[in-house]
VOLO-526171 format. One record per residue (C-alpha): residue number from 0; residue in one letter; x, y, z. Coordinates in Angstrom, 3 decimals. Example, Ala and Ser with C-alpha at 12.3 -4.5 7.8 and 13.67 -1.06 7.14 Angstrom:
! residues 2
@resi=0	resn=A	X=12.300	Y=-4.500	Z=7.800
@resi=1	resn=S	X=13.670	Y=-1.060	Z=7.140
//
This chain:
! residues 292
@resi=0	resn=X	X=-22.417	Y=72.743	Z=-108.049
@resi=1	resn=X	X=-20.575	Y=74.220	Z=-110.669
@resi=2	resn=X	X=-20.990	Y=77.792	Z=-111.973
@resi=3	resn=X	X=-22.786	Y=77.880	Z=-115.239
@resi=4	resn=X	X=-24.302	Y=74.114	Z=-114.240
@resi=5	resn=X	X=-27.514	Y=72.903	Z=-116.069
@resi=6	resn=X	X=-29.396	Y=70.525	Z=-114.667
@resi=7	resn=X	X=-28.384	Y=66.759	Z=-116.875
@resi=8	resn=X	X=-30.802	Y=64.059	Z=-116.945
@resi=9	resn=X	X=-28.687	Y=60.924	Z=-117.728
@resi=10	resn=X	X=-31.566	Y=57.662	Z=-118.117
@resi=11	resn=X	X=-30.021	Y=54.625	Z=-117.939
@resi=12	resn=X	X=-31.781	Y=51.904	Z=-119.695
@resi=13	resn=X	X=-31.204	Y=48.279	Z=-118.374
@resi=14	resn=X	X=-32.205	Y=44.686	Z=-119.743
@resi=15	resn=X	X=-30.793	Y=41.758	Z=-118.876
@resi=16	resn=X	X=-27.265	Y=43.903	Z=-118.343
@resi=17	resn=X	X=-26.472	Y=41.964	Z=-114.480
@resi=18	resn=X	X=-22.726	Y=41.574	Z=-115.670
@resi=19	resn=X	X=-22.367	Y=45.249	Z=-116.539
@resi=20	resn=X	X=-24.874	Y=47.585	Z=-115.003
@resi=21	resn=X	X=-23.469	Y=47.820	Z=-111.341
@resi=22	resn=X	X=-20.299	Y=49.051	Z=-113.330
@resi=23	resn=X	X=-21.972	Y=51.423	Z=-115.293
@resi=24	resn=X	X=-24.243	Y=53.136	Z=-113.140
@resi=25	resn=X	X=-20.850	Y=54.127	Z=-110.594
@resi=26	resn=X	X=-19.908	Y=55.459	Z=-113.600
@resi=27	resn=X	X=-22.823	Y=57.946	Z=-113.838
@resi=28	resn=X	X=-22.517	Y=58.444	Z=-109.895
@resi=29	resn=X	X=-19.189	Y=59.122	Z=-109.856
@resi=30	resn=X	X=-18.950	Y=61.911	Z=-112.363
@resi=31	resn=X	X=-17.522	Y=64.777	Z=-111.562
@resi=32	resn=X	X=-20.359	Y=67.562	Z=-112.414
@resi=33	resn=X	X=-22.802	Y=66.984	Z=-109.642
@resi=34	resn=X	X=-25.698	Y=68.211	Z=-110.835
@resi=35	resn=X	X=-27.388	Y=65.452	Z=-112.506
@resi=36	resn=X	X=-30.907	Y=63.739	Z=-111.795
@resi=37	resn=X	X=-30.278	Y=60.147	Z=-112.109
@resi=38	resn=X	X=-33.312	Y=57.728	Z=-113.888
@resi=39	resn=X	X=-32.865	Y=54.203	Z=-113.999
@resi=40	resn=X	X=-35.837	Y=51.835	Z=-115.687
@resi=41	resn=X	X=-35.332	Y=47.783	Z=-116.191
@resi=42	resn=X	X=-37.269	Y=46.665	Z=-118.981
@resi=43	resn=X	X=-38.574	Y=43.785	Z=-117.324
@resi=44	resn=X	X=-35.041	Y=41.828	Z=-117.040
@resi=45	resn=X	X=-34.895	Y=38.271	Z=-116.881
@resi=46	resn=X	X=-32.023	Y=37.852	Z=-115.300
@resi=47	resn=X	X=-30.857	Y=39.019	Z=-111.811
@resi=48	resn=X	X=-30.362	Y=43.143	Z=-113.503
@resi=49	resn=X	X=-33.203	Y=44.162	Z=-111.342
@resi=50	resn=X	X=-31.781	Y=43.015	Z=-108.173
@resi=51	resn=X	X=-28.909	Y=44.954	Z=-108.715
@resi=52	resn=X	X=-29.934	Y=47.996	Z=-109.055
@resi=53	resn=X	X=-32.270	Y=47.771	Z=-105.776
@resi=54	resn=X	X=-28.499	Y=47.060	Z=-104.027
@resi=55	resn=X	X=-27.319	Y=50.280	Z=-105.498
@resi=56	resn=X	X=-30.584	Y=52.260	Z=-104.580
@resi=57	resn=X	X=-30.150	Y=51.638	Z=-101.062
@resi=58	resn=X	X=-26.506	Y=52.591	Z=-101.016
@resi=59	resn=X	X=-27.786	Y=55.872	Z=-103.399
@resi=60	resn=X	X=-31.111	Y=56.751	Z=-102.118
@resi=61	resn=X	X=-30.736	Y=59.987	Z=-104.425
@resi=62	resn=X	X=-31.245	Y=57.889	Z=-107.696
@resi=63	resn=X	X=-34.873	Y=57.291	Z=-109.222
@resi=64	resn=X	X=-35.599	Y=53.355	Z=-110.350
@resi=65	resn=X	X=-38.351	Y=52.172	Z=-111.775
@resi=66	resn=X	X=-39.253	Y=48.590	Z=-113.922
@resi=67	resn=X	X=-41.400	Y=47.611	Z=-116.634
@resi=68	resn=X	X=-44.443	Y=45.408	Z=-115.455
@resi=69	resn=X	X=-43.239	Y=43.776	Z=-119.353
@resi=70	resn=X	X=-41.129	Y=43.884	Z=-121.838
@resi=71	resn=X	X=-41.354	Y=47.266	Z=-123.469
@resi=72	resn=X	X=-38.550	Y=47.868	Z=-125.876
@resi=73	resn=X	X=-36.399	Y=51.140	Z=-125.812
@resi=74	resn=X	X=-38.349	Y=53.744	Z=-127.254
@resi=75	resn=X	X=-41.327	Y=52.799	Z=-125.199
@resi=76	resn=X	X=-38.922	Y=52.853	Z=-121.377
@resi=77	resn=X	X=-37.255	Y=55.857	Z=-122.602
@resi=78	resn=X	X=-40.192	Y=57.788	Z=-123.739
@resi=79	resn=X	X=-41.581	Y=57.124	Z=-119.921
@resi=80	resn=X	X=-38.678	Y=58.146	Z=-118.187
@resi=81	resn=X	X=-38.258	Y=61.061	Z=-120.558
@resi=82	resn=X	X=-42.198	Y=62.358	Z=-119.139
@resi=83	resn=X	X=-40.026	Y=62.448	Z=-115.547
@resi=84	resn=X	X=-37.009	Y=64.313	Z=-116.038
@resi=85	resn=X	X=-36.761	Y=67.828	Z=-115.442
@resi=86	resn=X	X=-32.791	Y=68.474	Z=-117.041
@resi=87	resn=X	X=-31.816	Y=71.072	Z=-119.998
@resi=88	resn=X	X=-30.024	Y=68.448	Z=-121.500
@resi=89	resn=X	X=-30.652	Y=64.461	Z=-121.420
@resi=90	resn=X	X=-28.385	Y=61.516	Z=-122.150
@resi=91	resn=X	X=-29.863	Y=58.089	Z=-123.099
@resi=92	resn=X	X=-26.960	Y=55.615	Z=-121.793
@resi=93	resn=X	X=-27.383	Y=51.374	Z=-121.833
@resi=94	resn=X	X=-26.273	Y=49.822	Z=-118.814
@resi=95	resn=X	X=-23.491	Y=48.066	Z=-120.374
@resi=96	resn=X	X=-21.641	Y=51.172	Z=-121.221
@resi=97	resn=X	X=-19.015	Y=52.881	Z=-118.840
@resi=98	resn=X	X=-18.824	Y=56.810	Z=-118.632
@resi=99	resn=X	X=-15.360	Y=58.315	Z=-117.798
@resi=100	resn=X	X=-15.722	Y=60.824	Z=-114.677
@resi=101	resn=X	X=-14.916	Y=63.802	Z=-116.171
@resi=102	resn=X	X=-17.713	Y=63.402	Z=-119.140
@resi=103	resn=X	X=-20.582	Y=65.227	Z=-118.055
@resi=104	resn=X	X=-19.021	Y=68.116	Z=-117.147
@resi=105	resn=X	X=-17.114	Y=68.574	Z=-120.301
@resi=106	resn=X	X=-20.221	Y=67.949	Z=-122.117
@resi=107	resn=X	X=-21.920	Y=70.633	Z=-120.302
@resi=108	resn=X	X=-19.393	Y=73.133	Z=-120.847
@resi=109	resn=X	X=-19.003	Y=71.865	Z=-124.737
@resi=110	resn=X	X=-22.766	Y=72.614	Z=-125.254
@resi=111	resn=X	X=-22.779	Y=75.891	Z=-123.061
@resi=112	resn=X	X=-20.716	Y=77.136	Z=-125.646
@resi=113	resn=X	X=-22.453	Y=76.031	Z=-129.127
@resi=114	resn=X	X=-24.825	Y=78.009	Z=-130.463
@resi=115	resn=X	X=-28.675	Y=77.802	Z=-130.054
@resi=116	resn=X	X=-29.441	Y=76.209	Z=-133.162
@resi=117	resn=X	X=-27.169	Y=73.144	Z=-131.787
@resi=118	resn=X	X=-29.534	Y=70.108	Z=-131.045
@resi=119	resn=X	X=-27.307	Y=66.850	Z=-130.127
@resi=120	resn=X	X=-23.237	Y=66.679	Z=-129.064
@resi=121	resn=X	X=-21.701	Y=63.212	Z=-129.624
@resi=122	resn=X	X=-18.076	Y=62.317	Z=-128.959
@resi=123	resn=X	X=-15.146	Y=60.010	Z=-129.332
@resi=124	resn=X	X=-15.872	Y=56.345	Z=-127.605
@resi=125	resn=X	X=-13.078	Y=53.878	Z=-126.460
@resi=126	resn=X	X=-14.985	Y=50.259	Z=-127.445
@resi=127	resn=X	X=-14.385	Y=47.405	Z=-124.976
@resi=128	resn=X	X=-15.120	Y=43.911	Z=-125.001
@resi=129	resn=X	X=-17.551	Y=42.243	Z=-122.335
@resi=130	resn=X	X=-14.743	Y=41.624	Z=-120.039
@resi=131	resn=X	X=-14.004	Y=45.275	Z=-120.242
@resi=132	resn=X	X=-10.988	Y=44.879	Z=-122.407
@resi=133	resn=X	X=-9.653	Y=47.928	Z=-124.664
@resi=134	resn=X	X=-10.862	Y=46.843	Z=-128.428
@resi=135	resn=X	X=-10.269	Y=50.117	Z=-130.210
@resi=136	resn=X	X=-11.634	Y=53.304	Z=-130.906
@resi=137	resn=X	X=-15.169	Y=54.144	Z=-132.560
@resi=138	resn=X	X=-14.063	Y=57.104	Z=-134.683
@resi=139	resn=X	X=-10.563	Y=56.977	Z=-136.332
@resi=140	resn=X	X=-11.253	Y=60.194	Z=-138.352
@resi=141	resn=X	X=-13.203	Y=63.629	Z=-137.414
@resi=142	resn=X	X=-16.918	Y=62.859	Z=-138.116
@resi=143	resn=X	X=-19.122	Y=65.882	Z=-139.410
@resi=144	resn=X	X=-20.774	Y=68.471	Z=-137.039
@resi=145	resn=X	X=-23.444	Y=71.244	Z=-138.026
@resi=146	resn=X	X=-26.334	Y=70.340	Z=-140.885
@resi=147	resn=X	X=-25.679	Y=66.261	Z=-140.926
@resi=148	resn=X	X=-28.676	Y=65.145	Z=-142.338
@resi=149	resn=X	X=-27.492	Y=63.818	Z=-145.871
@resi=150	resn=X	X=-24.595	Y=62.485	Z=-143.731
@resi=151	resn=X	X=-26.671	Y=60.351	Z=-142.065
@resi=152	resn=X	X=-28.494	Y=59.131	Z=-144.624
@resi=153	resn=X	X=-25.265	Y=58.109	Z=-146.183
@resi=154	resn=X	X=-23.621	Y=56.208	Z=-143.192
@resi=155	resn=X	X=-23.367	Y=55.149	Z=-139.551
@resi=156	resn=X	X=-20.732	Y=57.273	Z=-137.606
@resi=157	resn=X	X=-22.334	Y=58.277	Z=-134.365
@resi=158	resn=X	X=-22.005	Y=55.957	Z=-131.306
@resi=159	resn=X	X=-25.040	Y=56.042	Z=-129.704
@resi=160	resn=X	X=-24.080	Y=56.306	Z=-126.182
@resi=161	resn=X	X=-21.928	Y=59.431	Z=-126.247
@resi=162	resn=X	X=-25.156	Y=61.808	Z=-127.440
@resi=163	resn=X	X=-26.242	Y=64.844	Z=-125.290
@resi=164	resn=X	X=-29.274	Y=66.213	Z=-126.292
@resi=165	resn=X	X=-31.199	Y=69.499	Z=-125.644
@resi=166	resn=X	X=-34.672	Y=68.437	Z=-124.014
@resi=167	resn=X	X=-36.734	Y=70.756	Z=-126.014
@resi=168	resn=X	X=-35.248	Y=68.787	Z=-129.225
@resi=169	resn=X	X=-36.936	Y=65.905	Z=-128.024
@resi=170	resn=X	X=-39.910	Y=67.772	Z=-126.932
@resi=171	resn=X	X=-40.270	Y=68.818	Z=-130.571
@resi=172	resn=X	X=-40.052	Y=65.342	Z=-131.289
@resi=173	resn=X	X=-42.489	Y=63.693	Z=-129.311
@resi=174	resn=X	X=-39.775	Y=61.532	Z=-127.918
@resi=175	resn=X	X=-38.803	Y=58.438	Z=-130.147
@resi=176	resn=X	X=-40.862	Y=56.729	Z=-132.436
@resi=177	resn=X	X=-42.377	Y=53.684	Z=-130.115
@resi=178	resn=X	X=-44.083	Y=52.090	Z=-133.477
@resi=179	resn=X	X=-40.184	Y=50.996	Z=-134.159
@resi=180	resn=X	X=-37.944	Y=48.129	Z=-132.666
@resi=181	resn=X	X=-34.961	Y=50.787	Z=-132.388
@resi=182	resn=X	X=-34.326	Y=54.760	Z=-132.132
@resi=183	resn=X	X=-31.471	Y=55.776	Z=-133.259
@resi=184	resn=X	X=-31.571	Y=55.597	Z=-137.058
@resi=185	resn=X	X=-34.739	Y=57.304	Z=-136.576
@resi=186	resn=X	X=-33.907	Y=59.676	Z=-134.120
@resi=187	resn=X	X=-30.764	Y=60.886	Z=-135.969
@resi=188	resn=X	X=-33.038	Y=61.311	Z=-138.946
@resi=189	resn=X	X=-35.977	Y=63.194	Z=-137.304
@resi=190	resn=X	X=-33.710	Y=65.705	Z=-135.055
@resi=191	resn=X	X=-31.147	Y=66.387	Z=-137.813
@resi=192	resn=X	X=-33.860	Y=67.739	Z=-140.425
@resi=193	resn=X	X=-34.806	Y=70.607	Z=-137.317
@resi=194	resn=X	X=-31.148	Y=70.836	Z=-135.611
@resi=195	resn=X	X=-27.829	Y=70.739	Z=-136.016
@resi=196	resn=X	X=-25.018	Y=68.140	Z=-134.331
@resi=197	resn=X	X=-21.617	Y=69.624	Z=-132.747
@resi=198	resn=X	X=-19.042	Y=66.670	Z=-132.513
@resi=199	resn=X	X=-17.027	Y=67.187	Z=-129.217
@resi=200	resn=X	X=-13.104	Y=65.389	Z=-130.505
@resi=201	resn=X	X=-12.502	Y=63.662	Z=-127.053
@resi=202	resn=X	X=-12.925	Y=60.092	Z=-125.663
@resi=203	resn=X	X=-15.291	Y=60.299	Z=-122.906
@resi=204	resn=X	X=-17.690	Y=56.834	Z=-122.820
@resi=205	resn=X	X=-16.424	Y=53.257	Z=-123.121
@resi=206	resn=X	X=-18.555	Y=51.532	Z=-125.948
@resi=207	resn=X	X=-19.431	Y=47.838	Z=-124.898
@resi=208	resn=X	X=-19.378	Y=45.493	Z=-127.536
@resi=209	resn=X	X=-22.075	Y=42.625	Z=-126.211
@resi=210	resn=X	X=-22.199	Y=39.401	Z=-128.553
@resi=211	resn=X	X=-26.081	Y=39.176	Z=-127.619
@resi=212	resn=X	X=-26.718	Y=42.907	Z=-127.513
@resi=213	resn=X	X=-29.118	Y=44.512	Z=-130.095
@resi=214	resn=X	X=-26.835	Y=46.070	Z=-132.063
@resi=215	resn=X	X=-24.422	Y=42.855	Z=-132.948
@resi=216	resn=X	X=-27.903	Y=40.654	Z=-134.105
@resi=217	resn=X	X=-29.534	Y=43.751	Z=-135.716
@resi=218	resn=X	X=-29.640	Y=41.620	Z=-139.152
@resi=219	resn=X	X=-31.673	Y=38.473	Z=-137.780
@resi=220	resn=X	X=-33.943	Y=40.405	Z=-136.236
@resi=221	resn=X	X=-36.601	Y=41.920	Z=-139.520
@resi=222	resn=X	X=-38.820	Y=43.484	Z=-137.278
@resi=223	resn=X	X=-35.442	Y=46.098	Z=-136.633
@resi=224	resn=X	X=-34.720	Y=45.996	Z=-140.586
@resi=225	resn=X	X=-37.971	Y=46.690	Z=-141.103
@resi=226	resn=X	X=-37.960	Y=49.770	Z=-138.858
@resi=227	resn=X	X=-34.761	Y=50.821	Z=-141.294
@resi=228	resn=X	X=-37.036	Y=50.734	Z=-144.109
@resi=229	resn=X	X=-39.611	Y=53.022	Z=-142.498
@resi=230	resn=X	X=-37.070	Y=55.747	Z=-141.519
@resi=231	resn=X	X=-36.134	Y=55.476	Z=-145.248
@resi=232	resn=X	X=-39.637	Y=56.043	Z=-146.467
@resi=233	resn=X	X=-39.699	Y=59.124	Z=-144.030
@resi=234	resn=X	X=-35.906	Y=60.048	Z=-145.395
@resi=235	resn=X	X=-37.341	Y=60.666	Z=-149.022
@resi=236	resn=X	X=-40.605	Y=62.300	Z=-148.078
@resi=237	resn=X	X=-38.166	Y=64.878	Z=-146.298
@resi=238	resn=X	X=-35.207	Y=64.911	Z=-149.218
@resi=239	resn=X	X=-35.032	Y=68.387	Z=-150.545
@resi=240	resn=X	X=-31.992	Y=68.172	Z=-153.107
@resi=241	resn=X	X=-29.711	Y=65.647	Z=-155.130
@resi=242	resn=X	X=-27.009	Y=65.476	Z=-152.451
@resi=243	resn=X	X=-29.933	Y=64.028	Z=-149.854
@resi=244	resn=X	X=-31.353	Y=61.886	Z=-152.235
@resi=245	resn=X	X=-28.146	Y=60.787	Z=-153.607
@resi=246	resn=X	X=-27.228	Y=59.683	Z=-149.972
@resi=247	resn=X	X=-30.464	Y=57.950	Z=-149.350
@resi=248	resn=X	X=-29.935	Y=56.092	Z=-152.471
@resi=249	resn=X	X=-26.757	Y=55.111	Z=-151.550
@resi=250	resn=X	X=-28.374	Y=54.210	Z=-147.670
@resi=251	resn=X	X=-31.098	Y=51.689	Z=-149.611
@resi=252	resn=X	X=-28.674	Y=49.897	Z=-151.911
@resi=253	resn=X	X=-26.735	Y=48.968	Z=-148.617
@resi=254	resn=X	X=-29.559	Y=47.882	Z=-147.067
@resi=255	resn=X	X=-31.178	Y=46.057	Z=-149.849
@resi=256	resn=X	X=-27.536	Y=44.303	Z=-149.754
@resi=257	resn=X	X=-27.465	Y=43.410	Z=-145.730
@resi=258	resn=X	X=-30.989	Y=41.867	Z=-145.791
@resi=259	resn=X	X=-30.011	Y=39.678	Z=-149.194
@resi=260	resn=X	X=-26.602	Y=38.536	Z=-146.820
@resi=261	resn=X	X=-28.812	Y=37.970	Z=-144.339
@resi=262	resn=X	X=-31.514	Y=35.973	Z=-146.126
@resi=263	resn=X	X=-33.999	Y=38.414	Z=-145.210
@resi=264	resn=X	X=-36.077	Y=38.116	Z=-148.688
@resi=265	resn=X	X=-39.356	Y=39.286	Z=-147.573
@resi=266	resn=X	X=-37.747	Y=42.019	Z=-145.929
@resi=267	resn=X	X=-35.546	Y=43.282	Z=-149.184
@resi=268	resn=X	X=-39.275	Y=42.867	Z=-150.978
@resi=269	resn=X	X=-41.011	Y=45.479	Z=-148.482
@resi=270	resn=X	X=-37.775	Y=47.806	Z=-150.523
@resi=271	resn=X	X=-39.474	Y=47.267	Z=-153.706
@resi=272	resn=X	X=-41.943	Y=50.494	Z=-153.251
@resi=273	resn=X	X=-38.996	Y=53.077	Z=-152.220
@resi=274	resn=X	X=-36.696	Y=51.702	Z=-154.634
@resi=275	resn=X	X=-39.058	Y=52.617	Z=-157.537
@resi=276	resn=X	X=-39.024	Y=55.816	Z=-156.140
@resi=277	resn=X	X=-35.029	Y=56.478	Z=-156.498
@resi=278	resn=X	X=-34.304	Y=56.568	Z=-160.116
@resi=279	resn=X	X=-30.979	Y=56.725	Z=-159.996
@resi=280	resn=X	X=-30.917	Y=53.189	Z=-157.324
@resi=281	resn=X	X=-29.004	Y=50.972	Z=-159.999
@resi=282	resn=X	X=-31.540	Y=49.122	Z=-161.867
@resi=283	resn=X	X=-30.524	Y=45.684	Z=-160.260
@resi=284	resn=X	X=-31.681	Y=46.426	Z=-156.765
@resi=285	resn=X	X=-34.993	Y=47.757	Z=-158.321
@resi=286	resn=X	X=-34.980	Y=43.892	Z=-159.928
@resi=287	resn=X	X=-33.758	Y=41.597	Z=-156.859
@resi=288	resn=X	X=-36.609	Y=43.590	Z=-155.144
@resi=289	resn=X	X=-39.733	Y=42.728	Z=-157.817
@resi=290	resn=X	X=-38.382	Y=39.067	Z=-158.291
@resi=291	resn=X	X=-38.441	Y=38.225	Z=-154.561
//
C-alpha cells in the first residue's frame, strides 16, 4: 500500500459487454495502486457477460460481483453498488472501457493535492474502436476545471469514464437520479452547482466507441432525450445570472435541433414549456415547439 493511499472504489457496470469486459476488468486488477475495493454488477446481460465475470471471480476471489434479477438501467445498478462501497473516492467505469495501469494511482495523488472544495477529477481519454484500435483523442484542447457549471450547460466535454469522485459528493447527492434513462448530464449538473471539477491533463482510460452502446443511439432513444429535457428544467430553476442562462439557452436550442434531426417531434414539443421560459431562445425554436 502506498503512503498517503485512500481507499478507491472503482464499480464496474456490465451489460451485454462479453467482447470487452474480461479486458477491462484486468485493467482495474492490474493497476498499480493496490488499494482499491473492486464492485462488479451485470445488469441482467443477455449475452454470455455474466459468465465471464464468474471465470474472473474464481481466478480473483478478492473482487465483489453481483447481477440484477432484471434489467435495471445505470443509475438504478450504480446507486446499489454505491450503498456497498466503503472508498474516499469512487469511479463509475463501463465494462467496455480499458484503464491504463498507472491511472488510479495518479488520480489519487492528483486529488490528494486539490483542495477540499474539489468534488470530481476527469482526464484525457485515448478513444478506441471495438476491436481496440487507436481512433483519436477525446480532448484536443484543455477543458475547464474549478466552478463549471455554466460550462456544462453550454457543452459536452467530459468523458464519462475518466471521473473520480469524492464519496461524500455523491452522498450529498443521493446518488444519481434513478427516475432518468442516463446520469451523466444530470450528474454533472447536480454536483457542479455544490462542487468544483479539477481536470487532471494526462491520458489515463481508453474510451470505447461501441456502435450499439448507449451513447452512439442516444437520439432514437426519447425516453434518454427526454431525461435531457428534465435536467434542463432543473438547469433554469438553479440559473443564478445571464452567463448560466445564456448557456442553458444555448444547451436547449441544440437540443430542440437534435430531436427535429432526429424526428423526435413529440419530444421537441415537451421543449415548448422551458423554451417560453428563455426569452432570449430565438423566437423560431419557441415556434417549431407550439406548432408541433
Amino acid at each position: 500500500m502506498q503512503i498517503n493511499s485512500p481507499l478507491v472504489s472503482i464499480i464496474c457496470l456490465c451489460y451485454n459487454h462479453a467482447s470487452f469486459v474480461e479486458e477491462a476488468l484486468l485493467s482495474v486488477l492490474n493497476q498499480t495502486y493496490k488499494n482499491i475495493e473492486i464492485i462488479v454488477c451485470d445488469d441482467f446481460s443477455t449475452d454470455n457477460s455474466w459468465e465471464k465475470i464468474l471465470t474472473l471471480k474464481h481466478k480473483f476471489p478478492s473482487i465483489n460481483i453481483y447481477r440484477n434479477i432484471d434489467n435495471q438501467g445505470n443509475c438504478k445498478t450504480f446507486n446499489n453498488a454505491l450503498a456497498l462501497c466503503n472508498g474516499k473516492y469512487i469511479v463509475d467505469f463501463a465494462t467496455d472501457d480499458v484503464m491504463f495501469p498507472e491511472r488510479i494511482e495518479k488520480q489519487v495523488e492528483f486529488f490528494e493535492s486539490q483542495t477540499e472544495n474539489i468534488g470530481v477529477i476527469y482526464h484525457n481519454a485515448l478513444l478506441i474502436n471495438e476491436k481496440g484500435k487507436d481512433i483519436g483523442i477525446h480532448d484536443e484542447e484543455i477543458p475547464p476545471s474549478g466552478a463549471i457549471f455554466s460550462e456544462i450547460l453550454n457543452r459536452y466535454f467530459i468523458c464519462p469514464p475518466t471521473m473520480m469522485m469524492q464519496k461524500s459528493l455523491f452522498q450529498q447527492l443521493n446518488g444519481y437520479n434513478e427516475k432518468l434513462a442516463y446520469e451523466d448530464f444530470d450528474f454533472w449538473v447536480r454536483s457542479s452547482l455544490i462542487s468544483n471539477y479539477a481536470y487532471q491533463n494526462e491520458i489515463l482510460t481508453k474510451r470505447r466507441v461501441v456502435k450499439n452502446s448507449l451513447s452512439n443511439t442516444f437520439g432514437t432513444n426519447p425516453k434518454m432525450l427526454l431525461s435531457t429535457l428534465k435536467v434542463c428544467e432543473y438547469a433554469f430553476e438553479n440559473c443564478k445570472n445571464e452567463i448560466e442562462i445564456k448557456a442553458l439557452t444555448h444547451r436547449v436550442a441544440y437540443e430542440i435541433r437534435f430531436a427535429l434531426l432526429k424526428k423526435q417531434f413529440k419530444v421537441v414539443k415537451a421543449y415548448q414549456e422551458l423554451a417560453n421560459k428563455l426569452h432570449k431562445l430565438p423566437l423560431i425554436y419557441k415556434i417549431i415547439c407550439f406548432v408541433l
